[in-house]
C-alpha positions as CSV (number, residue, x, y, z in Angstrom):
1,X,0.8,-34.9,73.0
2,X,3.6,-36.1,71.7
3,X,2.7,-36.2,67.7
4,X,1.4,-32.3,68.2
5,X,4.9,-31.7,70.1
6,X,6.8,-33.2,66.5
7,X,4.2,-31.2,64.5
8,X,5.6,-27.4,66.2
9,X,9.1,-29.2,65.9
10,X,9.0,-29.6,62.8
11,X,7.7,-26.2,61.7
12,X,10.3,-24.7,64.0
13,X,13.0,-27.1,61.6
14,X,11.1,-25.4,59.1
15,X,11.6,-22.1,60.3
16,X,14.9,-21.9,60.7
17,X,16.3,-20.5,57.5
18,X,13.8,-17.5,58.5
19,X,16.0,-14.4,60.1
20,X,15.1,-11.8,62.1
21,X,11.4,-13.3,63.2
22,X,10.3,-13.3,67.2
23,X,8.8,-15.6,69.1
24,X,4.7,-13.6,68.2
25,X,5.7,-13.9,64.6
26,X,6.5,-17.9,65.0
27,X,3.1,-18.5,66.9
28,X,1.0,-16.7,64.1
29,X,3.0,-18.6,61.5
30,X,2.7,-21.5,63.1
31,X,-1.0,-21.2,63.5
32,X,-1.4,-20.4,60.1
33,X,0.7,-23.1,58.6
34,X,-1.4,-26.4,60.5
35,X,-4.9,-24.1,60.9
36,X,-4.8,-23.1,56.7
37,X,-1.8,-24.6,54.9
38,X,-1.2,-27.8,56.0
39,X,-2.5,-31.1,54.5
40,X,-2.2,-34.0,56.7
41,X,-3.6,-36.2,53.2
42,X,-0.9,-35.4,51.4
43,X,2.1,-34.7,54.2
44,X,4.4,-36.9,55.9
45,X,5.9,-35.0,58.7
46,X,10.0,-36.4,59.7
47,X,12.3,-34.5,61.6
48,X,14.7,-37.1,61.4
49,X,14.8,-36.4,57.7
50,X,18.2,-35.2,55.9
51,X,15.7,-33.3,53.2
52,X,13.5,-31.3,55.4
53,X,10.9,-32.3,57.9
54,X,7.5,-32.3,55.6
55,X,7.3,-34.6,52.0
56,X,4.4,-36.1,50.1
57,X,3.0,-38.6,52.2
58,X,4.3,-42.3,52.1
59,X,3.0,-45.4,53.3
60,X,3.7,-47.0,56.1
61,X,3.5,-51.0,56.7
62,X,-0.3,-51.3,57.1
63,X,-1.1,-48.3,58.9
64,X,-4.7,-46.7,58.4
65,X,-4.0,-43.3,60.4
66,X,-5.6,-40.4,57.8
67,X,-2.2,-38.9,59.1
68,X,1.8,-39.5,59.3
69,X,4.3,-38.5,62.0
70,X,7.5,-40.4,61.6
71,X,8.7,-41.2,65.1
72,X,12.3,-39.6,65.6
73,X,13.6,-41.7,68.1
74,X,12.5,-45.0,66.3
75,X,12.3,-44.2,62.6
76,X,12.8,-47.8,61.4
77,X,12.1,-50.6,63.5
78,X,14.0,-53.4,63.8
79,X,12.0,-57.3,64.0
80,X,13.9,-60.1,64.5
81,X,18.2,-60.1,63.5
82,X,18.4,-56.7,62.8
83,X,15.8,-56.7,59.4
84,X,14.6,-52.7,59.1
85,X,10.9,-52.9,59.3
86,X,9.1,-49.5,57.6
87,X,9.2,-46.7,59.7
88,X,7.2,-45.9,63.1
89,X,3.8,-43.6,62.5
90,X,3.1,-42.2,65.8
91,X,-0.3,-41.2,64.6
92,X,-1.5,-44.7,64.6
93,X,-5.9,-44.6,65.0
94,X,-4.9,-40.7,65.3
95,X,-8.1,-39.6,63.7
96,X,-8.8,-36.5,65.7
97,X,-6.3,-34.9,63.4
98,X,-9.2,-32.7,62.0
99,X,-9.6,-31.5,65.6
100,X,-6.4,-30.6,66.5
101,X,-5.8,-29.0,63.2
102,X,-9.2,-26.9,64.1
103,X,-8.1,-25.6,67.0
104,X,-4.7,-24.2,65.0
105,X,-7.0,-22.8,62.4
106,X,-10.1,-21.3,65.6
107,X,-6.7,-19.9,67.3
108,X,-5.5,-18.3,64.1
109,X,-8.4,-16.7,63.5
110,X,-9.2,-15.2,66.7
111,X,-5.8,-13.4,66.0
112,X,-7.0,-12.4,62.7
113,X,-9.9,-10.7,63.5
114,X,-8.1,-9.6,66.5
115,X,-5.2,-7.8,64.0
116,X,-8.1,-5.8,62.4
117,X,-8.9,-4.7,65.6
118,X,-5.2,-3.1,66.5
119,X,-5.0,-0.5,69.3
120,X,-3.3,2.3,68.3
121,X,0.6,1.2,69.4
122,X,-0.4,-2.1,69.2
123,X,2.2,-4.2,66.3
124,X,1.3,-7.9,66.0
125,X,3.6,-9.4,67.8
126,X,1.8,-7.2,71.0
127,X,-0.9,-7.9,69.9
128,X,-0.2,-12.2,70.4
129,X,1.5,-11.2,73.8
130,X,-1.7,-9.3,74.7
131,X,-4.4,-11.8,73.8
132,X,-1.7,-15.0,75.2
133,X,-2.3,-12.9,78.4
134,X,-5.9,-11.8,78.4
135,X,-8.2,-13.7,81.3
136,X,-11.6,-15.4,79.5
């Protein structure tokens, strides 16, 4: 969707200052971050902003989404001769934020458990590539 596609963009934003990490260690991080860290209660999530991509949560106009994505193409909307309106949450009735954040968390444990489980030349990063590529 397109709020989960802003989510990984932002933590990629996020990531950037980060040297010398491949693309296994961004997936467990990223896993980790929305499955364990993150907050959606107390996170607003812009990429559009100058400050970094997550800050405490603000309101917006009268939305009642448990969750807030600012919209990057349409941060402020504009009603009438050009009056900024409070910015676009793309999460609008997105209440199955507690599922999607679930599945980051059920997908970042698999690989946990999976880690204490390492073959021999296995490092982590193989280990992602190997499990990614597993059949069910």
């Amino acid at each position: 969707s397109y709020c989960v596609m802003i989510m990984i963009i932002a933590f990629l934003i996020m990531m950037n200052n980060q040297k010398s990490v491949n693309c296994a260690q961004i997936l467990w991080q990223l896993l980790k971050f929305y499955g364990c860290d993150f907050d959606p209660n107390q996170t607003t999530i812009s990429i559009s902003e100058a400050r970094g991509p997550f800050s405490p949560r603000y309101p917006i106009s009268d939305d009642v989404s448990p969750f807030v994505v600012v919209d990057p193409i349409q941060p402020m909307s504009y009603q009438g001769y050009m009056q900024p309106q409070p910015a676009r949450n793309i999460t609008k009735n997105g209440f199955l934020i507690g599922t999607i954040l679930n599945e980051f968390f059920t997908a970042y444990q698999t690989l946990a458990v999976s880690y204490t489980h390492l073959r021999a030349h296995e490092t982590p990063e193989h280990l992602v590539c190997r499990l990614l590529l597993e059949k069910k």
